[in-house]
C-alpha positions, 0 to 999 in steps of 0.5 A: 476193092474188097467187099466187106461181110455183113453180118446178120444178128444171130438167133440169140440175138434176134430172141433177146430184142424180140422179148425186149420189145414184147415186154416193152410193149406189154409195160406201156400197155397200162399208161396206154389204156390210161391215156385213151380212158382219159379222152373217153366219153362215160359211153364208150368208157362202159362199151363191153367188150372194151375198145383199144381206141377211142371213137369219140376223143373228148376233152371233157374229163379234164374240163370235169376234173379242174372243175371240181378239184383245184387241181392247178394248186394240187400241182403247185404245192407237190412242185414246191415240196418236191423242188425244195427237197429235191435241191436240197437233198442233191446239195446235201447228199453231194457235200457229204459224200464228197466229205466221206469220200474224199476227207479223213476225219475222227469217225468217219467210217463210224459215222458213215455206217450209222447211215447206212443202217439208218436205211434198215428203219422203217420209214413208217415207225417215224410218223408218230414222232415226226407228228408230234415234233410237227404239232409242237413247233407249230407246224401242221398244214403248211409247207415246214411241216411237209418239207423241213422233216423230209430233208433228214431223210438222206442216207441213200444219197449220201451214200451213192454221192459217196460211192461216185465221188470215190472213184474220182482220183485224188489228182484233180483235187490236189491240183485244184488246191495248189492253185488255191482253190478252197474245199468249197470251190473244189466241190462246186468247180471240179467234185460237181461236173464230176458227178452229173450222172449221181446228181441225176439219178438222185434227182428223179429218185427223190423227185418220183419219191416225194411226188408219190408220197401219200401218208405223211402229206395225209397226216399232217394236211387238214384244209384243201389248199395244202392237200398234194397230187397223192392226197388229191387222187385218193380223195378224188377216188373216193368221192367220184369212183365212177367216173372212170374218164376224170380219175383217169385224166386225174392220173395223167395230170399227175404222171406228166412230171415225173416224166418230164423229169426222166426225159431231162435227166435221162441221159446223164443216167445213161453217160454214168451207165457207160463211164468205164 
């Protein structure tokens, strides 16, 4: 029996993983330093020159932060607002993507271009007028004025819905409709399985995004009971900017979800990655 060769990566190889690995290092370097300042004592916090570990883990700034800030219903309102946009959006954006993609109607290439442009506007000219409409229906400080004029905001997941669902071939749809399947029912049973890798990236682009967003949520807010995660750390920022150790756990407290959220998710990204 013949022995087969093995083969050693070569140089370019070897240089290619060893530079991924430094720079995989040198992104976790931040959250690391995050992380240990999180369980820090104020003591060890203020060594110079700073420690890379921690002597004396505590758990007292997270005992600080929940403390002083309600930070369980910060959490709770960043997680209703993110989910409720995160739903619909993928609802959405799928459905209309499968109707640009997939139906020919009056408009449809007019119409689609139009959401296309519409991502070439600034996010930032809509806050005045999306203030003002809020205020007239009535809505400051609550969950429709955070929520209801986010959910018009989609032309970037329109379009990647679009984009996925064109590349699926027209076969599977006539078969479902000679079995009598409505439009409806072949969106859910055969356009949705179909597209799990969009969904999920959807998800988590939209999950980080809305998470992470400060000025609208800042606007419209004006009690402490509707503040989110954002306005929370900026608040908590400006009033405690010394103690290193809680603005830290602040921040940990906030980096969990999204990661929780790219964990889940994180495979269907890599399936759609490696679909021919």
């Amino acid at each position: 029996m013949s022995m087969k060769m093995i083969r050693k990566p070569s140089v370019t190889v070897t240089l290619i993983y060893a530079f991924l690995i430094i720079a995989t290092l040198t992104m976790l370097i931040p959250y690391y330093w995050m992380l240990i300042t999180s369980v820090k004592p104020q003591e060890e916090i203020q060594t110079y020159p700073p420690k890379f570990y921690v002597e004396h883990p505590t758990l007292q700034p997270y005992r600080d932060l929940f403390k002083l800030i309600p930070m369980g219903r910060y959490m709770l309102n960043s997680l209703f607002v993110c989910s409720t946009i995160v739903l619909f959006k993928v609802f959405a954006c799928s459905l209309a993507g499968y109707a640009f993609a997939k139906h020919k109607f009056w408009g449809r290439e007019i119409i689609f271009m139009m959401f296309l442009a519409s991502l070439m506007i600034p996010w930032q000219v809509n806050i005045i007028p999306g203030f003002i409409l809020v205020k007239n229906l009535g809505w400051l400080n609550s969950f429709k004025g955070l929520i209801v004029p986010t959910l018009g905001w989609g032309a970037f997941g329109i379009f990647l819905s679009r984009q996925f669902i064109y590349s699926i071939p027209d076969d599977f749809i006539d078969a479902a409709r000679i079995d009598g399947c409505t439009e409806f029912k072949i969106y859910l049973h055969v356009i949705l399985p179909l597209i799990k890798p969009v969904l999920a990236t959807l998800t988590i682009f939209t999950f980080i995004q809305q998470w992470n967003n400060l000025v609208w949520p800042l606007v419209i807010t004006t009690t402490r009971e509707m503040r989110t995660i954002p306005v929370a750390l900026a608040v908590l920022s400006s009033q405690t900017s010394s103690n290193f150790g809680m603005l830290m756990a602040a921040v940990v407290v906030a980096t969990a979800p999204m990661l929780i959220i790219f964990l889940i998710f994180q495979k269907y990204i890599i399936k759609g990655i490696v679909l021919p």
